[in-house]
C-alpha positions as a Markdown table, in Angstrom:
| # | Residue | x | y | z |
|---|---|---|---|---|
| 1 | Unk | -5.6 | -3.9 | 36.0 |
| 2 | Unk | -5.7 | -0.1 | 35.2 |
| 3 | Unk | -9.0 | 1.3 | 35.1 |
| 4 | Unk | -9.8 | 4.8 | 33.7 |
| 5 | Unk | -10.5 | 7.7 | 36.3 |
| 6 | Unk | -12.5 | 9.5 | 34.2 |
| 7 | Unk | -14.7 | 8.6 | 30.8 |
| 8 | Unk | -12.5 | 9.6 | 27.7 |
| 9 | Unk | -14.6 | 11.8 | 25.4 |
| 10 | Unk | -15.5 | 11.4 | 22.1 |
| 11 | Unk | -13.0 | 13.7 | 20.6 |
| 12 | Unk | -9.9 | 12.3 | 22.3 |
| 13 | Unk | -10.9 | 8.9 | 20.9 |
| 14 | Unk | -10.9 | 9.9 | 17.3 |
| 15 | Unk | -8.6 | 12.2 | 17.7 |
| 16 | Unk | -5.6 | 8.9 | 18.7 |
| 17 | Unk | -7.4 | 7.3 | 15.8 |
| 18 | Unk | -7.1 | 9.8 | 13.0 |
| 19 | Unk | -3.3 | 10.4 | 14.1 |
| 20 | Unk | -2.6 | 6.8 | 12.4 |
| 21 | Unk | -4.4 | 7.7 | 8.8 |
| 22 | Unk | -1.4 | 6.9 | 6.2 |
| 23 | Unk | -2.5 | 10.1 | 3.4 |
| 24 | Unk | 0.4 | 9.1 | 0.8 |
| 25 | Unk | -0.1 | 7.7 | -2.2 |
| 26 | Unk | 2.0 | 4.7 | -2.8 |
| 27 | Unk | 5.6 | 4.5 | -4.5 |
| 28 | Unk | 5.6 | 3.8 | -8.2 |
| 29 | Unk | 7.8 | 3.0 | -10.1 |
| 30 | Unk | 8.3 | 2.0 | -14.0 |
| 31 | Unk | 8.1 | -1.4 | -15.4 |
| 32 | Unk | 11.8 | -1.8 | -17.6 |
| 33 | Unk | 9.9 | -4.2 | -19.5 |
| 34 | Unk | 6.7 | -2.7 | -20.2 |
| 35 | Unk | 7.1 | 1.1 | -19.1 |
| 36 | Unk | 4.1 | 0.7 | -17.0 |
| 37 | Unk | 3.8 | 1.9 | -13.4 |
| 38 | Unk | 4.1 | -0.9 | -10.7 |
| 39 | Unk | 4.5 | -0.6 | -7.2 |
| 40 | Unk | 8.1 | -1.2 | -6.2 |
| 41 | Unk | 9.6 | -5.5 | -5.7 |
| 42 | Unk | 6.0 | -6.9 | -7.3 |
| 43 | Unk | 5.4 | -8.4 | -10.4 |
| 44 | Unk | 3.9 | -6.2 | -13.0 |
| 45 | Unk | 0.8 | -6.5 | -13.6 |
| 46 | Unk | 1.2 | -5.8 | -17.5 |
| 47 | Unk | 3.8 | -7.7 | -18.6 |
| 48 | Unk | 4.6 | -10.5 | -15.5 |
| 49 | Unk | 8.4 | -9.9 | -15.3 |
| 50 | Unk | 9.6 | -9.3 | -12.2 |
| 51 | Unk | 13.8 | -8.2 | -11.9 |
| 52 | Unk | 14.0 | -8.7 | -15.9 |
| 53 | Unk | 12.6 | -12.1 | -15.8 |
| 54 | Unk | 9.3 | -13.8 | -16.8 |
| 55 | Unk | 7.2 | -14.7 | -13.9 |
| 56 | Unk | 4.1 | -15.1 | -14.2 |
| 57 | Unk | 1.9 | -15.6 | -18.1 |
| 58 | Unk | -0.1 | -12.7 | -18.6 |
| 59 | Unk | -3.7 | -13.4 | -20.2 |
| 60 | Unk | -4.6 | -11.1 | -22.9 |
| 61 | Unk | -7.7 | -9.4 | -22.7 |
């Protein structure tokens, strides 16, 4: 088993760690049905169609 030579410092630690932040905003798109913005292949949260077709019953509020 490898064992480290030397004791990695604070800085190199969170230095790997802060290379893997994902920054972007995710994709949206707009709802055909509803015009409302949905992230892409999900239902819509406004209207519940999903590919032009009713999925899922929407309560109203």
């Amino acid at each position: 088993m490898g064992v480290p030579k030397r004791k990695s410092s604070k800085q190199r630690g969170r230095q790997r760690r802060a290379a893997n932040v994902n920054l972007e905003a995710p994709t949206l798109v707009k709802c055909p049905q509803c015009h409302e913005l949905v992230v892409p292949h999900r239902v819509c949260p406004g209207c519940g169609f999903y590919k032009n077709k009713g999925v899922v019953e929407v309560k109203s509020k």
